[in-house]
FIMARVO-451601 format. One line per 3 residues: number of its first residue (from 1); their letters; for each residue x, y, z of C-alpha. Coordinates in Angstrom, 1 decimal, padded with zeros to 4 digits. Layout:
<sites>
NUM = A = X/Y/Z ~ ...
</sites>
This chain:
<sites>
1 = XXX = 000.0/000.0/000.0 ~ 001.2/003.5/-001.0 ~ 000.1/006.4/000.5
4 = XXX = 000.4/010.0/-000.4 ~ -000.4/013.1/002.1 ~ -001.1/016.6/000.6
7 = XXX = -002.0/019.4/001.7 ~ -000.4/021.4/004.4 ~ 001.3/024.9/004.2
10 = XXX = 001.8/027.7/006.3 ~ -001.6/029.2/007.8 ~ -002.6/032.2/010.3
13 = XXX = -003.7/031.0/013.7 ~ -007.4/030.5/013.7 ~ -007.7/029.3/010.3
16 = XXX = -008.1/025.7/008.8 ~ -006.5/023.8/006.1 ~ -007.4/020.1/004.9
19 = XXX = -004.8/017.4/004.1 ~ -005.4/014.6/001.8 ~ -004.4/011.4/001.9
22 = XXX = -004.5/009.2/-001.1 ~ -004.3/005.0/-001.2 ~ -003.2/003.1/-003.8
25 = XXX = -002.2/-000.8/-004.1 ~ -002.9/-003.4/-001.7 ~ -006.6/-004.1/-000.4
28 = XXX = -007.6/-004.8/003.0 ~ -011.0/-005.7/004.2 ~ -010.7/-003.8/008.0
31 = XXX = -008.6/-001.5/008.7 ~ -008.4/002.4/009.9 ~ -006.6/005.1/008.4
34 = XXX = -005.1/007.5/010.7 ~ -003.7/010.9/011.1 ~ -000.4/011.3/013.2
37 = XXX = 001.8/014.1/013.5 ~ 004.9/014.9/014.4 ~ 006.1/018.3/016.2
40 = XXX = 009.8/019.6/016.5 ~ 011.6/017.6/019.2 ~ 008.3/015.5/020.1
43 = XXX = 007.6/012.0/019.3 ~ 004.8/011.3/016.6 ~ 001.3/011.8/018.1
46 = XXX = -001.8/010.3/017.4 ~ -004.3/012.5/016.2 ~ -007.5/011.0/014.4
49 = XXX = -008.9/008.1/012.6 ~ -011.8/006.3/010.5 ~ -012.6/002.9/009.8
52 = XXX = -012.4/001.7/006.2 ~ -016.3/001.4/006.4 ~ -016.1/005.2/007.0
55 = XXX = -018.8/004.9/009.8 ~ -016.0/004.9/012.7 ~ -013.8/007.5/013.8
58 = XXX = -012.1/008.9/016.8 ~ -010.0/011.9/017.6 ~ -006.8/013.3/019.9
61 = XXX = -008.7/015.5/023.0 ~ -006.5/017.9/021.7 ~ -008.4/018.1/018.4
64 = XXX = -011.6/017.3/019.3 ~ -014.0/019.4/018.1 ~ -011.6/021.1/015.5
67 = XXX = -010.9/018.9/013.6 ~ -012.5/016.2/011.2 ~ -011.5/013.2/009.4
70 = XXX = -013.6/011.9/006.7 ~ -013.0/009.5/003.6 ~ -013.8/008.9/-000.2
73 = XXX = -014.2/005.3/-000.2 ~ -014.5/006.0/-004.5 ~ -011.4/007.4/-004.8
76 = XXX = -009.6/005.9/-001.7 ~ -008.9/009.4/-000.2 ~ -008.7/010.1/003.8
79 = XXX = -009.1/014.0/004.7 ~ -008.6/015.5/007.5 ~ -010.2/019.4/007.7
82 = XXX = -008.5/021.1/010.7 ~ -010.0/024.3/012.1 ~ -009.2/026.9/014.7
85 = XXX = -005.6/026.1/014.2 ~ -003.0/027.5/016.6 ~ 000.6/027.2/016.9
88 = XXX = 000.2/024.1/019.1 ~ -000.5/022.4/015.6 ~ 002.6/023.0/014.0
91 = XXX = 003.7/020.3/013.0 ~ 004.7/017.6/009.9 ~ 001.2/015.5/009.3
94 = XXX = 001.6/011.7/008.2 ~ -001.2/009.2/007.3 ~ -000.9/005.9/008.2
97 = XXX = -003.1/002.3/008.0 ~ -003.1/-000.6/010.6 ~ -004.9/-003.0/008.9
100 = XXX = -006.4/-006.5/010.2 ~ -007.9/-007.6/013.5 ~ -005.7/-005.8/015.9
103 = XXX = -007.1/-002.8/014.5 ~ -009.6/-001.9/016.5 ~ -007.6/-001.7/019.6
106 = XXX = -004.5/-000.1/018.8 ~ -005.3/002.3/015.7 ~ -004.1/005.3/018.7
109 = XXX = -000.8/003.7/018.6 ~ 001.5/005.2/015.7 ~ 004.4/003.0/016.6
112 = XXX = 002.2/-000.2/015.5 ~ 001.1/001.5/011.8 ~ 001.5/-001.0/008.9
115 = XXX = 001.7/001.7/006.5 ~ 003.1/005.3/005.9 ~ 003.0/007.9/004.0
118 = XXX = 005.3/010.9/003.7 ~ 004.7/013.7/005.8 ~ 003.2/016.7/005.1
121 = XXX = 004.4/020.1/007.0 ~ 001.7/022.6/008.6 ~ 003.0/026.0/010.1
124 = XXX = 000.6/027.7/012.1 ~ 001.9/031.6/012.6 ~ 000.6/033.2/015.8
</sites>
């Protein structure tokens, strides 16, 4: 599985942006698709997820209520359409998949992802 993330740039604090992440190759029949990102000097944090049946998803308190994942199951597309962003989102985005079983329980856990794409950098100016 390939995936490509798209969409970040530099941004005013308060505003919103959406990233894009595209699928290609590989088929799975359960699995999540997740947002993580990455700040400088932190570890990579979780942030939000769907299911592949799209009717799932669960978000980072610290984006709750901001942000919101969605997907386009026809063109295998993940989005993820942050508002009211403030500094404390700067960071470099990546998608990532955890496919099978374990799933359900660990698709909060970046370290177990199956798949990755590159990241993509967000700058939120204050």
């Amino acid at each position: 599985v390939q995936l490509q993330a798209s969409g970040g740039g530099l941004v005013q604090s308060g505003g919103s942006l959406r990233l894009s992440c595209a699928a290609s190759g590989g088929t799975y029949r359960r699995y999540y698709t997740n947002w993580a990102r990455q700040a400088p000097g932190k570890g990579r944090e979780w942030v939000a997820s769907i299911h592949s049946d799209g009717t799932k998803t669960d978000y980072a308190d610290s984006v709750k209520g901001r942000f919101t994942i969605s997907s386009d199951a026809t063109k295998r597309t993940i989005y993820l359409q942050m508002n009211s962003l403030t500094s404390e989102d700067t960071a470099v985005y990546y998608c990532g998949i955890i496919a099978g079983s374990s799933s359900y329980n660990h698709y909060d856990k970046p370290a177990l992802y199956d798949y990755w794409g590159q990241g993509t950098l967000v700058t939120v100016s204050s």
